[in-house]
C-alpha positions in Angstrom: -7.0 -7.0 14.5 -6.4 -8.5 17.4 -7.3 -12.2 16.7 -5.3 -11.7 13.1 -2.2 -11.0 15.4 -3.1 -14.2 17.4 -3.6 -16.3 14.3 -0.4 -14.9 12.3 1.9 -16.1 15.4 0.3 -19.3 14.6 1.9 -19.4 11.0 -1.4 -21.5 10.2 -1.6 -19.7 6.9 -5.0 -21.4 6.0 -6.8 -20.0 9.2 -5.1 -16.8 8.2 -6.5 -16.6 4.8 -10.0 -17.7 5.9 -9.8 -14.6 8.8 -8.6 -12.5 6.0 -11.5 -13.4 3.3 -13.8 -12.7 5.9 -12.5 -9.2 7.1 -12.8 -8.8 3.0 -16.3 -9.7 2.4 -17.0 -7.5 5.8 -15.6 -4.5 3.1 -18.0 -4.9 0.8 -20.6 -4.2 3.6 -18.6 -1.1 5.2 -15.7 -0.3 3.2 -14.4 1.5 5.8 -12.9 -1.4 7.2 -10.2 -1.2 4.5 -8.6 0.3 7.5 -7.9 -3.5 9.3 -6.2 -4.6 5.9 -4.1 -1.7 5.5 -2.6 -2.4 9.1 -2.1 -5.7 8.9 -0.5 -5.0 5.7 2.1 -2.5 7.3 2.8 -5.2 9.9 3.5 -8.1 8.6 4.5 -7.0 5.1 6.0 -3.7 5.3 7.7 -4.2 9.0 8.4 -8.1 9.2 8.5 -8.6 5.7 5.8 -11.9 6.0 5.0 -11.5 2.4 0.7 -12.5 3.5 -1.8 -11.0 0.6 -4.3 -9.0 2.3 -6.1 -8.1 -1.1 -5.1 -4.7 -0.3 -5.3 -2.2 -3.4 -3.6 1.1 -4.0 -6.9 3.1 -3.8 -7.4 1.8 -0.8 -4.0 3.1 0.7 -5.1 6.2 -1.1 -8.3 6.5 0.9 -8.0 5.2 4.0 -4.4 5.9 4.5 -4.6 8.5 7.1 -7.2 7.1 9.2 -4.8 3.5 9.2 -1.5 6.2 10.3 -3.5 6.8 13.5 -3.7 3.6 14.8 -0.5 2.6 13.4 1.1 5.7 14.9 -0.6 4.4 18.5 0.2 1.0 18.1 4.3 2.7 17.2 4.1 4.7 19.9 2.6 1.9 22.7 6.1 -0.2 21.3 8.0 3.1 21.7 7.0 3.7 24.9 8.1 0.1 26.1 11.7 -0.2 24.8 12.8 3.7 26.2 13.8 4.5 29.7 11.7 7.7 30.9 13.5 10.8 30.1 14.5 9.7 26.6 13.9 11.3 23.9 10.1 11.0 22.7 10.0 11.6 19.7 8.5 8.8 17.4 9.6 8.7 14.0 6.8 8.9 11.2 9.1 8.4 8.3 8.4 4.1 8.1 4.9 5.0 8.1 4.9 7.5 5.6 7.1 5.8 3.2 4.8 2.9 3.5 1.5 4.9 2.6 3.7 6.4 -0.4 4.3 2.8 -1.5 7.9 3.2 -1.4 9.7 0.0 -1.7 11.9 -0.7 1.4 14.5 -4.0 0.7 13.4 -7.2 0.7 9.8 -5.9 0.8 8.2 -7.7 -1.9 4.3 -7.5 -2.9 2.9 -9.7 -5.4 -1.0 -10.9 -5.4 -1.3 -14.7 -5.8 -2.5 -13.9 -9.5 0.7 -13.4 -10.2 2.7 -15.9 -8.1 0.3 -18.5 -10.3 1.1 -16.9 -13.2 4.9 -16.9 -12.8 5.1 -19.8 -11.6 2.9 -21.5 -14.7 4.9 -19.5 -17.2 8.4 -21.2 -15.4 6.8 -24.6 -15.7 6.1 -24.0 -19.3 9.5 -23.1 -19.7 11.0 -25.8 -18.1 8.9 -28.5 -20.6 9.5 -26.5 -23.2 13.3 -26.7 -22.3 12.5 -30.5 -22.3 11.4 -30.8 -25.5 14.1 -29.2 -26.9 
């Protein structure tokens, strides 16, 4: 997680993707790793609203959800911690989190594998020769 942080802030998408299809072939071997995708997802998708495809699937939220939450909830807590004077308040708020694992939409949060990005953007060219020939 740490290096995907590293590499992200790089905004070398291509390095990205490589680190990202090789935490994905790591699943196949221990799915339980599903965990990594699911907090990268929440970071830069859900929270900075990057928009990077993780290959995460629902079922994978579904499963591994919880056991993500906690390090999530650490890493929330860690940021928490930093931006409050002591004697504050400290009570971290759960609701981002749990929206996210219910798959709520928050704005400007958009999700769409690069199967469909292809596709919509093939079916717009199509459109636009067919608007052509016209």
């Amino acid at each position: 997680m740490a290096f995907a942080e590293i590499v992200e802030k790089t905004n070398d998408r291509d390095i990205l993707y490589q680190m990202i299809g090789h935490i994905q072939e790591r699943c196949k071997e221990d799915e339980k790793l599903e965990i990594v995708l699911i907090i990268m997802d929440y970071r830069w998708n859900w929270k900075k609203k990057k928009n990077i495809d993780v290959g995460l699937r629902e079922v994978d939220k579904e499963k591994y959800g919880e056991f993500a939450k906690a390090f999530i909830t650490d890493i929330n807590l860690e940021n928490f911690k930093r931006k409050n004077t002591p004697g504050q308040a400290d009570v971290l708020d759960l609701s981002d989190i749990n929206k996210y694992l219910q798959w709520e939409q928050k704005k400007n949060y958009i999700r769409k594998s690069l199967k469909d990005k292809v596709y919509a953007l093939i079916e717009n060219v199509k459109h636009k020769v067919l608007l052509f020939f016209i």
